[in-house]
C-alpha positions in Angstrom: -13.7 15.1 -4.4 -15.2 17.1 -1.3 -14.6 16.7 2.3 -16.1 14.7 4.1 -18.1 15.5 7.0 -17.7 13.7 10.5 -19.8 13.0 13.5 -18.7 11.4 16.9 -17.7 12.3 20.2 -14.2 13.0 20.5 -13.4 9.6 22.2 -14.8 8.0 19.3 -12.9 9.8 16.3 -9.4 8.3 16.4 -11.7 5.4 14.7 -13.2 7.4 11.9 -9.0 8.1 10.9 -8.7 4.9 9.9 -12.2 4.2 8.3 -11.6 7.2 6.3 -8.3 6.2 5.6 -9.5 3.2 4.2 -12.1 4.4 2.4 -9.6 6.7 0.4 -7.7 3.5 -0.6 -4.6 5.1 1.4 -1.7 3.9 3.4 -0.5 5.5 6.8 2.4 6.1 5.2 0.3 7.7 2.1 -1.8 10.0 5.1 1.6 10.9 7.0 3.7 12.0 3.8 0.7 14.0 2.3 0.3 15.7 6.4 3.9 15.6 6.4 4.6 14.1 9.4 6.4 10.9 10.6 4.7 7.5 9.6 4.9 7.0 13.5 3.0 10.0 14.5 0.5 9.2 12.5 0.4 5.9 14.0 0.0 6.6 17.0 -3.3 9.2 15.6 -4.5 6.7 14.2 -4.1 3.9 17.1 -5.5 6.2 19.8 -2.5 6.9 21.8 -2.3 10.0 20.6 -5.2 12.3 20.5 -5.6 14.4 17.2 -7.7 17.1 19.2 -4.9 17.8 21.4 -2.3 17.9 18.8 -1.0 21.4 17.5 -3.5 22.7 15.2 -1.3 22.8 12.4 -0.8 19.0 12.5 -4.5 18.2 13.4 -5.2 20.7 10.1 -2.7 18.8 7.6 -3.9 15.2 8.9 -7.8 16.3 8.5 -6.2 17.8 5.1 -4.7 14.8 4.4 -8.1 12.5 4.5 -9.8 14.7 2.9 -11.8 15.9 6.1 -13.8 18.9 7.1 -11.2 21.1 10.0 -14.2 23.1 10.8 -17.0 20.2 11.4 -14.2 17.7 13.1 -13.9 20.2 15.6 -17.8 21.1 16.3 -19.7 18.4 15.7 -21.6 16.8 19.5 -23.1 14.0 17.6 -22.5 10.3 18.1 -21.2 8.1 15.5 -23.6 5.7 13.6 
């Protein structure tokens, strides 16, 4: 399967975690064990309390990993969200 590519702000990408989630049929706790990292962390990506572009990079990288998302285009994209 290839990774998919992401638009948005970065206010409005916490959202796209959890559509993308869903649209791999996956858990949080299915996202946080494949990023390894705590179900909670992820969470808290996932709910917007934590931001994923703030995290370390080696977390942000193994969550983006983890759906299945492109690092590179997550990061550099200026476009809105349909």
């Amino acid at each position: 399967m290839g990774r998919t590519e992401v638009t948005g702000t970065p206010e409005n990408r916490d959202g796209f975690l959890k559509a993308q989630r869903l649209r791999l049929g996956l858990t949080q706790k299915q996202v946080a064990d494949k990023a390894g990292i705590l179900l909670q962390h992820y969470q808290k990506f996932e709910g917007g309390e934590r931001n994923l572009r703030t995290a370390s990079f080696d977390v942000a990288c193994r969550v983006l990993e983890a759906l299945e998302v492109d690092i590179v285009k997550y990061f550099h994209t200026d476009e809105r969200l349909p």
